[in-house]
NUBAKE-127036 format. One line per 4 residues: number of its first residue (from 1); their letters; for each residue x, y, z negated of N, C-alpha, C, O. Coordinates in nm, 2 decimals, m for minus. Layout:
residues N
NUM> A> X,Y,Z,X,Y,Z,X,Y,Z,X,Y,Z ~ ...;
***
This chain:
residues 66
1> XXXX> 8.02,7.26,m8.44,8.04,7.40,m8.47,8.00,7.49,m8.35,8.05,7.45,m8.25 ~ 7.91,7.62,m8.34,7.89,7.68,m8.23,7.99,7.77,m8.21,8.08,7.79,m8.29 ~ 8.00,7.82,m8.09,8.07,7.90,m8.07,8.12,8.01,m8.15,8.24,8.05,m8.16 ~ 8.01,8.07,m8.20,8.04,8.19,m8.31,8.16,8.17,m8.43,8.26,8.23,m8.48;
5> XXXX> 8.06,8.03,m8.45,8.15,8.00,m8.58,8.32,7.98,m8.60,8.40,8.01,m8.69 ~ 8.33,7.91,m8.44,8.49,7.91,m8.39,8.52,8.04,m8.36,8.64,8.06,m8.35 ~ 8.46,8.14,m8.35,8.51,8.27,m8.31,8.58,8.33,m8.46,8.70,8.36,m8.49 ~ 8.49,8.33,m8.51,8.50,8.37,m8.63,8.59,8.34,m8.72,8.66,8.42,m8.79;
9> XXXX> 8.60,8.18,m8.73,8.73,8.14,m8.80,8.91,8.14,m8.69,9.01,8.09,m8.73 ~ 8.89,8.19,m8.59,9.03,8.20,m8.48,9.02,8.35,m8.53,9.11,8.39,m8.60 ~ 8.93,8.41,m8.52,8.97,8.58,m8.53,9.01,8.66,m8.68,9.10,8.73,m8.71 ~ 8.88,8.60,m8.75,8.87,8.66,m8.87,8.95,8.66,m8.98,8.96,8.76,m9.05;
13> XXXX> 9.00,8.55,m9.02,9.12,8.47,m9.11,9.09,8.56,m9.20,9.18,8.64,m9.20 ~ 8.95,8.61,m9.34,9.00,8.72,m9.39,9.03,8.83,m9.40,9.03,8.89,m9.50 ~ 9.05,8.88,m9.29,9.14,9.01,m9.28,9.05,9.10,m9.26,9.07,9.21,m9.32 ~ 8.93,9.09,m9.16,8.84,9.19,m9.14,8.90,9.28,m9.00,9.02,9.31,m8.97;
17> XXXX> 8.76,9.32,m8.92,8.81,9.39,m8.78,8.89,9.49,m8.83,9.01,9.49,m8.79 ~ 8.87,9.55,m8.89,8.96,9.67,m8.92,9.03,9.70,m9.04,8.98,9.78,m9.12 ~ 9.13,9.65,m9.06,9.18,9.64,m9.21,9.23,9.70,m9.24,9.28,9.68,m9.35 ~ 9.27,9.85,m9.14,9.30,9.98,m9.23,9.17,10.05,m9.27,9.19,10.13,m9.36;
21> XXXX> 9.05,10.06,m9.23,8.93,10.09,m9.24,8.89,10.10,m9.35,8.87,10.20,m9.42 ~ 8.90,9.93,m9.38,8.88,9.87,m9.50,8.93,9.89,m9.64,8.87,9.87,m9.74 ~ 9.05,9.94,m9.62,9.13,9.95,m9.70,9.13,10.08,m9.79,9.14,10.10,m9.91 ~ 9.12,10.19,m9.63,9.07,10.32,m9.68,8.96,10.33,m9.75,8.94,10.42,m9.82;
25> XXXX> 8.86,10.23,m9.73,8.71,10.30,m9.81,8.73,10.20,m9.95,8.65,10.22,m10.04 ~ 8.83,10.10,m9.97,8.83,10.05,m10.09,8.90,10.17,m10.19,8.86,10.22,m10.29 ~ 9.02,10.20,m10.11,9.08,10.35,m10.19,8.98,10.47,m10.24,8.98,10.52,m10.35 ~ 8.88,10.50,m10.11,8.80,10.58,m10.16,8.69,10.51,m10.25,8.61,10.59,m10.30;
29> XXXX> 8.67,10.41,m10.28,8.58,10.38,m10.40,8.62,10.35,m10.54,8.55,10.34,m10.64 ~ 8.78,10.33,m10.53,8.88,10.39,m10.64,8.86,10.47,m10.70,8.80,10.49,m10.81 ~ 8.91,10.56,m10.62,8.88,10.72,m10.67,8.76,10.79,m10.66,8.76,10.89,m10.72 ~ 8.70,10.78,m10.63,8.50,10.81,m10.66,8.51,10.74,m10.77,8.47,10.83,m10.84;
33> XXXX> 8.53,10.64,m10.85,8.51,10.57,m10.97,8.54,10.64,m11.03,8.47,10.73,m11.08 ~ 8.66,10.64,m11.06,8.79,10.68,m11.15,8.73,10.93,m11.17,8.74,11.01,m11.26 ~ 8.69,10.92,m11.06,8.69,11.07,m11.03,8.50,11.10,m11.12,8.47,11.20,m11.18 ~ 8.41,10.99,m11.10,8.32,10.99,m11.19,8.36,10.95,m11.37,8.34,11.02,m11.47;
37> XXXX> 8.39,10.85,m11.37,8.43,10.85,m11.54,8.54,10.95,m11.56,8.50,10.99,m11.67 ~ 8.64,11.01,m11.54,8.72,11.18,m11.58,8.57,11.30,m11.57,8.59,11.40,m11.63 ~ 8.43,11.29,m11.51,8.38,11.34,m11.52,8.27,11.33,m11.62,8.21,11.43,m11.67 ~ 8.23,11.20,m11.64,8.19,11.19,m11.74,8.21,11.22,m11.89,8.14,11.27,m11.98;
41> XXXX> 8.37,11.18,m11.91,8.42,11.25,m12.00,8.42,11.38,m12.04,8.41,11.41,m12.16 ~ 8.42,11.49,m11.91,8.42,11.64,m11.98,8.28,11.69,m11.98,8.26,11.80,m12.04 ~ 8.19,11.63,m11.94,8.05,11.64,m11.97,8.01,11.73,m12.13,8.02,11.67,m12.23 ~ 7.99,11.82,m12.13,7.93,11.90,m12.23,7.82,11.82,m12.32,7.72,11.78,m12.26;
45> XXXX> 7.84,11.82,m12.49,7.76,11.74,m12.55,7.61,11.77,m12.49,7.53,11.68,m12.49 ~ 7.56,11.91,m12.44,7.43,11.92,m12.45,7.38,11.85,m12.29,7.28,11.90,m12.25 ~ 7.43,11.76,m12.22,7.37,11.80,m12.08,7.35,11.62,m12.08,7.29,11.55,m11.99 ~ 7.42,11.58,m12.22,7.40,11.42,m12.24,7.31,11.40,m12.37,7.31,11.47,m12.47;
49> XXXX> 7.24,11.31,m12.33,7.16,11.26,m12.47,7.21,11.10,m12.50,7.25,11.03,m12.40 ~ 7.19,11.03,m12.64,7.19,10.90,m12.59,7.09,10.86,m12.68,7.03,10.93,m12.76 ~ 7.08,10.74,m12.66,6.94,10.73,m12.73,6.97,10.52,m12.77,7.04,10.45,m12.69 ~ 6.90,10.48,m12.89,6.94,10.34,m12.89,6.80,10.28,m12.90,6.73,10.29,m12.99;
53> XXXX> 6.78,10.21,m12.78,6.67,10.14,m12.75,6.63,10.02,m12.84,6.72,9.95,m12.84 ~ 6.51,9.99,m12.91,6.46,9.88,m12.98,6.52,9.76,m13.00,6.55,9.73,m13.11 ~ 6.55,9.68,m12.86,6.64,9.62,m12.84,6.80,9.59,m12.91,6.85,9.48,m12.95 ~ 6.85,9.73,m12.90,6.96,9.73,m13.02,7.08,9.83,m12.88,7.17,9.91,m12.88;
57> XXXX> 7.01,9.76,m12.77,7.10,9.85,m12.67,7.13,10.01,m12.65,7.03,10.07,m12.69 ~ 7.21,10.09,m12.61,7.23,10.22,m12.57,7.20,10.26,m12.44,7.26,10.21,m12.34 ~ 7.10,10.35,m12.44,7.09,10.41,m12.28,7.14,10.59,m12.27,7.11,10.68,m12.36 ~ 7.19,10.61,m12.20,7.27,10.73,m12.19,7.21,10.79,m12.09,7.18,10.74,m11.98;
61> XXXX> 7.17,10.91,m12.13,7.06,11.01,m12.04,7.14,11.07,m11.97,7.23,10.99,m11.94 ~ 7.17,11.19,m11.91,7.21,11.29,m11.82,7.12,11.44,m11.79,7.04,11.43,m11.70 ~ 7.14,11.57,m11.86,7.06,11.61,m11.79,7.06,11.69,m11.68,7.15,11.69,m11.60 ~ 6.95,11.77,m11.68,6.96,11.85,m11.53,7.07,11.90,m11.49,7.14,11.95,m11.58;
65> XX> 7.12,11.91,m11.38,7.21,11.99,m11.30,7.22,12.04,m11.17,7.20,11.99,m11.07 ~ 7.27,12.21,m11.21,7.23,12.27,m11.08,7.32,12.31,m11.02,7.31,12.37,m10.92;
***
C-alpha cells in the first residue's frame, strides 16, 4: 500500500476534509431542486410546450425567458 493510500484511509474514514462544507452544498442542492420543481409548477401554460416523440416518450420544451 503507498503512502497516499494509508493517508487516506487514517484521515478520510468517509467523512470528507470538510464536512460542514459538504454538508452545506448538499443543503443547497436540496433547495435548488426543490426551488426548481415549485418553479416549474407555476410556469404559465404558454412558456411550456410538450410534445410526444415517436418513440412514445414526452419531451417538455421551455420557452424564451427574459
Amino acid at each position: 500500500m503507498s503512502f497516499w493510500d494509508e493517508w487516506f484511509k487514517r484521515f478520510w474514514r468517509g467523512r470528507g476534509f470538510f464536512p460542514d462544507i459538504e454538508r452545506l452544498m448538499e443543503e443547497m442542492e436540496k433547495d435548488m431542486a426543490k426551488m426548481f420543481k415549485d418553479m416549474e409548477k407555476e410556469l404559465p401554460d404558454e412558456t411550456s410546450k410538450v410534445t410526444r416523440l415517436p418513440d412514445g416518450s414526452i419531451r417538455r420544451q421551455y420557452g424564451l425567458f427574459v
